[in-house]
N, CA and C of each residue as an Amber inpcrd file, in Angstrom:
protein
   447
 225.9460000  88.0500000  15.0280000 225.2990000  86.7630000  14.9040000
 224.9200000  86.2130000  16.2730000 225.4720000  86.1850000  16.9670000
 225.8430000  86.0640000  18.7840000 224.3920000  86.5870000  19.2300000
 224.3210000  87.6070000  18.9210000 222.7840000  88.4190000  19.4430000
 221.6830000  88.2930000  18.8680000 221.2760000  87.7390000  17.5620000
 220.0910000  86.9950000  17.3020000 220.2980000  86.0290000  17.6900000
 220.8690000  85.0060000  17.8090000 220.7550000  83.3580000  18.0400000
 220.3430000  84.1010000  19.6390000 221.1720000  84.5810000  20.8270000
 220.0880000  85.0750000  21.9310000 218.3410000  85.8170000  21.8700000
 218.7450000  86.4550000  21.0370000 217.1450000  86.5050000  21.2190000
 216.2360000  85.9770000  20.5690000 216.2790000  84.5160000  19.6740000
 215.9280000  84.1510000  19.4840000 215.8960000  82.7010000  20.5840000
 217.1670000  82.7950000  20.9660000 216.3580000  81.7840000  22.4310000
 215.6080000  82.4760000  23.3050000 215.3250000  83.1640000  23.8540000
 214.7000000  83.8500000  24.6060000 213.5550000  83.8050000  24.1340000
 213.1750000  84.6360000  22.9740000 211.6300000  84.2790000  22.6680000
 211.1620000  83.4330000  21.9570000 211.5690000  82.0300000  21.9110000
 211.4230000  80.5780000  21.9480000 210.9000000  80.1870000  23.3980000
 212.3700000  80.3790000  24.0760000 211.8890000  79.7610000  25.4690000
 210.9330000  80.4990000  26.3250000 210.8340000  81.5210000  26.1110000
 209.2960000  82.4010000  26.5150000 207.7250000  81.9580000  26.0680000
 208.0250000  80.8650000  25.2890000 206.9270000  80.5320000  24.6170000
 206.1070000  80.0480000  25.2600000 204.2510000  80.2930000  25.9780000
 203.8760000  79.0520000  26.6110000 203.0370000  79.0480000  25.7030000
 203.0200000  78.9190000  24.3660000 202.1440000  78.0720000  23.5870000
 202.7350000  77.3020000  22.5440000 201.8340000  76.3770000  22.4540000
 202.4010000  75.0560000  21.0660000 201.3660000  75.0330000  20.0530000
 201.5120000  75.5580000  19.0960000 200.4780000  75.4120000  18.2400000
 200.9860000  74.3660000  16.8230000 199.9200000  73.7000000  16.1650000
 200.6230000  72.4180000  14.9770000 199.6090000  72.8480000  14.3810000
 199.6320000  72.6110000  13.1860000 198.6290000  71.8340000  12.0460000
 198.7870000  71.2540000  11.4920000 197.4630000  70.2400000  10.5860000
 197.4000000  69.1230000   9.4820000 196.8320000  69.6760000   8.7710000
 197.2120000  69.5800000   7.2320000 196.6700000  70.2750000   6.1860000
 195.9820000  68.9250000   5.5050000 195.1800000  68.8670000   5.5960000
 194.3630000  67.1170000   5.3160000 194.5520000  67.2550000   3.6050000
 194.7220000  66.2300000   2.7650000 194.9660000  65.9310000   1.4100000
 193.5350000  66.1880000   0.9660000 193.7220000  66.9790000   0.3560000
 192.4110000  66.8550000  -1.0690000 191.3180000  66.8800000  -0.1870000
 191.3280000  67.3630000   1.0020000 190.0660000  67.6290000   2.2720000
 189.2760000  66.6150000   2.3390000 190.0130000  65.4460000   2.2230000
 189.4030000  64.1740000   2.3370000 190.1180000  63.1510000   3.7040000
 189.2730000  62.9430000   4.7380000 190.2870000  62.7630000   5.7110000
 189.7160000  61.0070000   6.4100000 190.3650000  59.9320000   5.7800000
 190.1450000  58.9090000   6.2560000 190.4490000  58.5110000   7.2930000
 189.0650000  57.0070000   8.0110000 189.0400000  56.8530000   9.0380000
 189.9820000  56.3620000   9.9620000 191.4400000  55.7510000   8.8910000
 192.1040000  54.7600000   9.2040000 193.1590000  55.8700000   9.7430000
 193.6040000  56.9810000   9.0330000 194.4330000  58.2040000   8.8720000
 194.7890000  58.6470000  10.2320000 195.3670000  58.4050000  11.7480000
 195.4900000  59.4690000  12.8190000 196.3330000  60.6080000  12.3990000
 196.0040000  62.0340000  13.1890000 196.6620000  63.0250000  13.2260000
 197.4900000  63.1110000  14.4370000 198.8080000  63.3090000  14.9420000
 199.1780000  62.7960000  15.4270000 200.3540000  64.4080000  15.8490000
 200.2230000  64.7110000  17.1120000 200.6620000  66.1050000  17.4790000
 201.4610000  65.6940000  18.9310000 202.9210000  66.3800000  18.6970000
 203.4940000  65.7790000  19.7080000 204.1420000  67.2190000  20.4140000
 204.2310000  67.0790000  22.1420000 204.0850000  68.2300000  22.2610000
 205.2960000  67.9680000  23.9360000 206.0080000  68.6280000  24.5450000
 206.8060000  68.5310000  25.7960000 206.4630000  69.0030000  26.5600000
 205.8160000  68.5560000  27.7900000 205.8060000  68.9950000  29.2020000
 206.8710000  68.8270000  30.0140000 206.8600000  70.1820000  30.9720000
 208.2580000  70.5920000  31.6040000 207.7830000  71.1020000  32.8740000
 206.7560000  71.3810000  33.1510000 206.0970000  71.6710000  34.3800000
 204.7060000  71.0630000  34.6480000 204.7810000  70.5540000  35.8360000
 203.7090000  69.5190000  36.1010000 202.6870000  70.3690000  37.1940000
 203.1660000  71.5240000  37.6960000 202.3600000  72.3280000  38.6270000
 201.2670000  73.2350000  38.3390000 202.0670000  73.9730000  36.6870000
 200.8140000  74.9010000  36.3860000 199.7230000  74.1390000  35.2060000
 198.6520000  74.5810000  35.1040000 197.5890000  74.2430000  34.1550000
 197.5780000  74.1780000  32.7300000 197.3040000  73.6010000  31.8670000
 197.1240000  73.8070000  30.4580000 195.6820000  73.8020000  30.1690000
 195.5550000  74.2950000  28.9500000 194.5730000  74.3960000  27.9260000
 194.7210000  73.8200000  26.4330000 193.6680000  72.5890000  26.5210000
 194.2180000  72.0440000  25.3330000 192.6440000  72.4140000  23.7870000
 193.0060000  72.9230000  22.9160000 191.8740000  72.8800000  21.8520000
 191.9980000  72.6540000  20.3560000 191.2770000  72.4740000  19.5950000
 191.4940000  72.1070000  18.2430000 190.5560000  73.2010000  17.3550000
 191.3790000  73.2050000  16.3070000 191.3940000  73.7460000  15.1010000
 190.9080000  73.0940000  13.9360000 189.5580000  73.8020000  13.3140000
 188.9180000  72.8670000  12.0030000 188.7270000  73.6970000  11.4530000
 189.5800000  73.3040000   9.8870000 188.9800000  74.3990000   9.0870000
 187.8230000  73.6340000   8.0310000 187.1260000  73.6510000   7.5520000
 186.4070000  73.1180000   6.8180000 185.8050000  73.9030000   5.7120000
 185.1300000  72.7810000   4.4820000 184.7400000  73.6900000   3.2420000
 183.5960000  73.1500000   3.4000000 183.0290000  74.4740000   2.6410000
 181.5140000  73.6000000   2.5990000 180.7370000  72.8160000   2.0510000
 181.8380000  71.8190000   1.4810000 181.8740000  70.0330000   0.8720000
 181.4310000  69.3800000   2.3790000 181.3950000  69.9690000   3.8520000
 181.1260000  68.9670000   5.0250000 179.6460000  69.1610000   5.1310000
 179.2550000  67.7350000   5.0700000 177.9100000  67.1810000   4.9340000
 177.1600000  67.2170000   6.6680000 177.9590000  67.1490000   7.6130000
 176.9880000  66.9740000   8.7890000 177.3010000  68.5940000   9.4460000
 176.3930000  68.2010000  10.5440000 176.1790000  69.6170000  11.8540000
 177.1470000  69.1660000  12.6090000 177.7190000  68.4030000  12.5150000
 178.7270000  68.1640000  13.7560000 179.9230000  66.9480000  13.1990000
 180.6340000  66.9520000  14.3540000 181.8540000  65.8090000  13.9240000
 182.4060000  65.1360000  15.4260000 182.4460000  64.2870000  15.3670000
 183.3080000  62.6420000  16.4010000 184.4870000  62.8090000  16.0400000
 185.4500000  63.2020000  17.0890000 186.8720000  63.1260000  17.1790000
 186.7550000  61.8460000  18.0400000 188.0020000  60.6690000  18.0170000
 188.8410000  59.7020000  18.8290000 189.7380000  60.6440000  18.9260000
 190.4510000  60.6460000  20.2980000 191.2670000  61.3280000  20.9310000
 192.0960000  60.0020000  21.9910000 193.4330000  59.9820000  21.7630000
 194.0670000  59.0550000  22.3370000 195.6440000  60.0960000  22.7460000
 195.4030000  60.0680000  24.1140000 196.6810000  60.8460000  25.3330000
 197.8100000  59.5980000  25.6060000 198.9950000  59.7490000  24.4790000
 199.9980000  58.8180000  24.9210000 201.5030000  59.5750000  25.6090000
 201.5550000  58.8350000  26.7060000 202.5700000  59.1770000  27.2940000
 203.7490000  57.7240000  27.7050000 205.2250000  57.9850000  27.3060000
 205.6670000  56.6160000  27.0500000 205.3410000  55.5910000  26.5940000
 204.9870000  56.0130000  24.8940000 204.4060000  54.7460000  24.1450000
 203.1520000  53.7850000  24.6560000 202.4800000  54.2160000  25.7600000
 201.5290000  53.9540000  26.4830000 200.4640000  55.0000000  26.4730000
 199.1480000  54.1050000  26.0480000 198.2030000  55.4710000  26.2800000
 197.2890000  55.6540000  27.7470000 197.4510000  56.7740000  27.8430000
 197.2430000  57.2200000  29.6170000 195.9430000  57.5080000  29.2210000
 194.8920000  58.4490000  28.5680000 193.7450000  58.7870000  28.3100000
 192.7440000  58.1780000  26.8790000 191.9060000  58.1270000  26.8030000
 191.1480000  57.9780000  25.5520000 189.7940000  58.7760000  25.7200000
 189.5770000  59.3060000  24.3780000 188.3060000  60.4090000  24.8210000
 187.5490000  59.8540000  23.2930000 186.2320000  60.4160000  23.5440000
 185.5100000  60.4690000  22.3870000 184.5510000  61.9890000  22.8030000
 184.8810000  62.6640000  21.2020000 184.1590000  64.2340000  21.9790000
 183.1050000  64.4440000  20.8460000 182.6680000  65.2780000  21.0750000
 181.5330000  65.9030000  19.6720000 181.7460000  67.5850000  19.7510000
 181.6280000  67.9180000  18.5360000 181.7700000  69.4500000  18.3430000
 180.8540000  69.8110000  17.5340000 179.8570000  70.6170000  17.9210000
 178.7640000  70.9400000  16.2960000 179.6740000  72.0040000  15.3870000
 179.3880000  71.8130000  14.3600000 179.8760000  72.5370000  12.8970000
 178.7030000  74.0330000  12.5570000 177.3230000  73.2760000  12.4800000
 176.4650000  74.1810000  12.1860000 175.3380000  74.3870000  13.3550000
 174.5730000  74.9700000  13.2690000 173.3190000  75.1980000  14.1890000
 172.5480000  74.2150000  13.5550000 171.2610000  74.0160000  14.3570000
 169.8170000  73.3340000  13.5600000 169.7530000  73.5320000  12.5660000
 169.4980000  74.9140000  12.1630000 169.2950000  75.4800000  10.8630000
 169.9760000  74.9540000   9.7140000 171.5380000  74.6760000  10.1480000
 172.8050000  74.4160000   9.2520000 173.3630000  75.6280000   8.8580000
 173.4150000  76.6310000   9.1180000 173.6660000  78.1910000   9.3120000
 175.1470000  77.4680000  10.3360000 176.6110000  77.7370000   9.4040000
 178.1070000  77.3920000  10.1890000 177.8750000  78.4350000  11.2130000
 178.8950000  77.2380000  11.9740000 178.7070000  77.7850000  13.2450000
 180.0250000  78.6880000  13.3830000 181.2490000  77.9360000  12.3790000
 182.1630000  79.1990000  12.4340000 182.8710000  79.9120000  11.3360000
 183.9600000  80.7480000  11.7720000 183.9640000  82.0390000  10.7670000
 184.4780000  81.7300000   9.8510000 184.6190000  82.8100000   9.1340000
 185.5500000  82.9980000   7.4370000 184.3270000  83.4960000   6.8310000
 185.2410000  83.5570000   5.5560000 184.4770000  83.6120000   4.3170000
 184.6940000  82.7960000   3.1970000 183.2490000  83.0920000   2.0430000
 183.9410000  82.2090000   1.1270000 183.0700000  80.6520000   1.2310000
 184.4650000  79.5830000   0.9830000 183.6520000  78.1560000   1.2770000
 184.7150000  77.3520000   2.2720000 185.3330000  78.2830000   3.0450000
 185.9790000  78.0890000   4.4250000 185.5170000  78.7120000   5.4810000
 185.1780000  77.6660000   6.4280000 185.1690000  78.0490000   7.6740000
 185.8300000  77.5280000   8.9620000 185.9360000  77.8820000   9.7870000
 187.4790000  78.0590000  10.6750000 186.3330000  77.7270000  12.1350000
 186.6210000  76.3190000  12.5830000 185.5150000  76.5170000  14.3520000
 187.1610000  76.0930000  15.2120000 187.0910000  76.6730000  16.1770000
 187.5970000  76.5900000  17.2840000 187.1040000  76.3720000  18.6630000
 187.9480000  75.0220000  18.8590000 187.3250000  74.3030000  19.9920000
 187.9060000  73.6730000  21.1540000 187.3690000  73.8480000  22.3670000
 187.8490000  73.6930000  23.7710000 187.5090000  72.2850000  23.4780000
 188.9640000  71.6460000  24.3780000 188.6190000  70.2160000  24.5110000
 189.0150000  70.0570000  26.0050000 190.5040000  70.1860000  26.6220000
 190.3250000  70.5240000  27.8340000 190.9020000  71.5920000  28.1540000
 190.3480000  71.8300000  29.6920000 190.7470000  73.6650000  30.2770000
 191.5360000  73.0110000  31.9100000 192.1170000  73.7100000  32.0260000
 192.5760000  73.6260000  33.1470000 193.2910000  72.2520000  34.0700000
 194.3910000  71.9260000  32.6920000 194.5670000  70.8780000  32.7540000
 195.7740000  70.2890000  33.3840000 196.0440000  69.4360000  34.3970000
 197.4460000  69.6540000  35.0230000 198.1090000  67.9510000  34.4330000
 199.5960000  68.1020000  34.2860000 200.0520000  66.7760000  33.3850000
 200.7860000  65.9050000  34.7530000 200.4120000  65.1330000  34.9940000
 201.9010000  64.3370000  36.2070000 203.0380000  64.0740000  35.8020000
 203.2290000  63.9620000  34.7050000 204.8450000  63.6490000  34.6170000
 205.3520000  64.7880000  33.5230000 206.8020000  65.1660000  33.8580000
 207.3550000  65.9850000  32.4460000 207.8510000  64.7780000  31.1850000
 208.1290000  65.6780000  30.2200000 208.3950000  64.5720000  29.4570000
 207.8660000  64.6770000  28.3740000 207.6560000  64.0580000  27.2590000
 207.1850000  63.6820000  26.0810000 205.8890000  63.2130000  25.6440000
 204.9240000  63.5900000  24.7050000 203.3920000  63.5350000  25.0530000
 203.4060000  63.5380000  23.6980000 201.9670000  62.6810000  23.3290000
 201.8230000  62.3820000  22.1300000 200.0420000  62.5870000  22.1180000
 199.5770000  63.5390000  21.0480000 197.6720000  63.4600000  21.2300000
 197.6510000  62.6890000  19.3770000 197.0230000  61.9510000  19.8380000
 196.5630000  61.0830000  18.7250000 195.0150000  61.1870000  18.2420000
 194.6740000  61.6940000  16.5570000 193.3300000  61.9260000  16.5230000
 192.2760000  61.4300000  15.7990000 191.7290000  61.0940000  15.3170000
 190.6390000  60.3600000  13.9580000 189.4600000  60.6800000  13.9680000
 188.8300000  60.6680000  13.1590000 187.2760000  61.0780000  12.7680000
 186.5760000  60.0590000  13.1320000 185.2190000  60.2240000  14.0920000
 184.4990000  59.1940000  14.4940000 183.4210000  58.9900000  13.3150000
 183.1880000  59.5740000  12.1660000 181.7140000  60.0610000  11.5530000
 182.3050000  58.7040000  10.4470000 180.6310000  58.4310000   9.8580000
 180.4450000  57.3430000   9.4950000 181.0160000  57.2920000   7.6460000
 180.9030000  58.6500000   7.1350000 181.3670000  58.7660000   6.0880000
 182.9460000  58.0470000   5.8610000 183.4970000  57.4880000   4.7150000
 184.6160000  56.8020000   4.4480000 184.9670000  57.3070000   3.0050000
 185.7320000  58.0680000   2.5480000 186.5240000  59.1980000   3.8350000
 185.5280000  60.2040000   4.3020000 185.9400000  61.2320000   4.8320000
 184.9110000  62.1390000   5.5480000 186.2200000  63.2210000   4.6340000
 184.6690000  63.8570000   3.7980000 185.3660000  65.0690000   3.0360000
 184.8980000  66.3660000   3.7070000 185.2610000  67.2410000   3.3830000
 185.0900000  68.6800000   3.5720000 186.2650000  69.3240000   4.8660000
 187.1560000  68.6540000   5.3640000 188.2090000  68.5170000   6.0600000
 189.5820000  69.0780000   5.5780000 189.8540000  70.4700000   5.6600000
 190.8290000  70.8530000   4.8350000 192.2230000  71.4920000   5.8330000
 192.1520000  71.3970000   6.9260000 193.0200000  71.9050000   8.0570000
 192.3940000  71.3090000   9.5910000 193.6640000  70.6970000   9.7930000
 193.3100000  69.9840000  11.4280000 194.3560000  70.7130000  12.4180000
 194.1020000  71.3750000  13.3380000 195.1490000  71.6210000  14.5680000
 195.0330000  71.8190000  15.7130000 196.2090000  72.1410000  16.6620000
 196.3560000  71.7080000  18.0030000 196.8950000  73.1290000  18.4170000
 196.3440000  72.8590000  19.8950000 196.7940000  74.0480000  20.3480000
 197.0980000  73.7250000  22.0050000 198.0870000  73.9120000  22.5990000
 198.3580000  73.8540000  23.9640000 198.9360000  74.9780000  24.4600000
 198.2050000  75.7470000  25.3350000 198.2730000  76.7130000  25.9100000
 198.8440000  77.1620000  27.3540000 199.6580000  77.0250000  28.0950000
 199.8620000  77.1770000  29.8950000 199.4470000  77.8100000  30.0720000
 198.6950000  78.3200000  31.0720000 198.1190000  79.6020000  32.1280000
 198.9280000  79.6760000  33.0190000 198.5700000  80.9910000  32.9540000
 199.5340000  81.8370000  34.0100000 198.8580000  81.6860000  35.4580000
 200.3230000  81.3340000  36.8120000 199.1540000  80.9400000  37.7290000
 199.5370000  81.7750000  38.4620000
């Protein structure tokens, strides 16, 4: 027993990635609703990579989507972003994969990112798009990555 509980710390604490998801209700994802991904920094020297995960059906009505993005650190928010990600091309031809009436886009939000303090971190998220609720939303996630320096 002694020797799994070790190697299972080990390749825990080997981990430099954090990955979450939101499985959005009934792929209906209201405006009021944040997603809310909480994540520990422990080194303030090397870089991160931060990106998100959309899975969507093809109930989503636009070429693109408005994330609010709110960076809280000590119950205080240190950043606020507003980003855009297209879904489809001009055409409306998805822009990402699967099959079926799922598709899966993956997206850079930031690269090469360094944190000042260790500690406890909170990314807070919501749909900027005008629809109420905004359907076709069936998986939301996070991904924080360290690079190797």
């Amino acid at each position: 027993m002694n020797k799994l509980f070790i190697i299972l710390l080990i390749l825990f604490s080997c981990n430099k990635k954090v990955i979450s998801t939101y499985q959005v209700d009934e792929n209906s994802w209201s405006a009021n609703d944040s997603i809310i991904f909480d994540f520990n920094i422990s080194d303030t020297v090397s870089t991160y990579n931060l990106s998100f995960f959309i899975r969507n059906t093809l109930d989503f009505e636009y070429r693109n989507i408005f994330l609010l993005i709110n960076t809280n650190y000590n119950n205080a928010t240190i950043k606020k972003d507003t980003v855009e990600y297209a879904i489809t091309n001009k055409s409306g031809q998805w822009l990402g994969r699967g099959f079926g009436d799922m598709k899966d886009n993956y997206l850079i939000f930031e690269e090469n990112l360094i944190f000042n303090n260790t500690g406890q971190y909170e990314l807070s998220v919501k749909h900027g798009m005008r629809s109420e609720p905004l359907i076709g939303i069936n998986t939301f996630g996070f991904k924080l990555n360290k690079n190797e320096n």
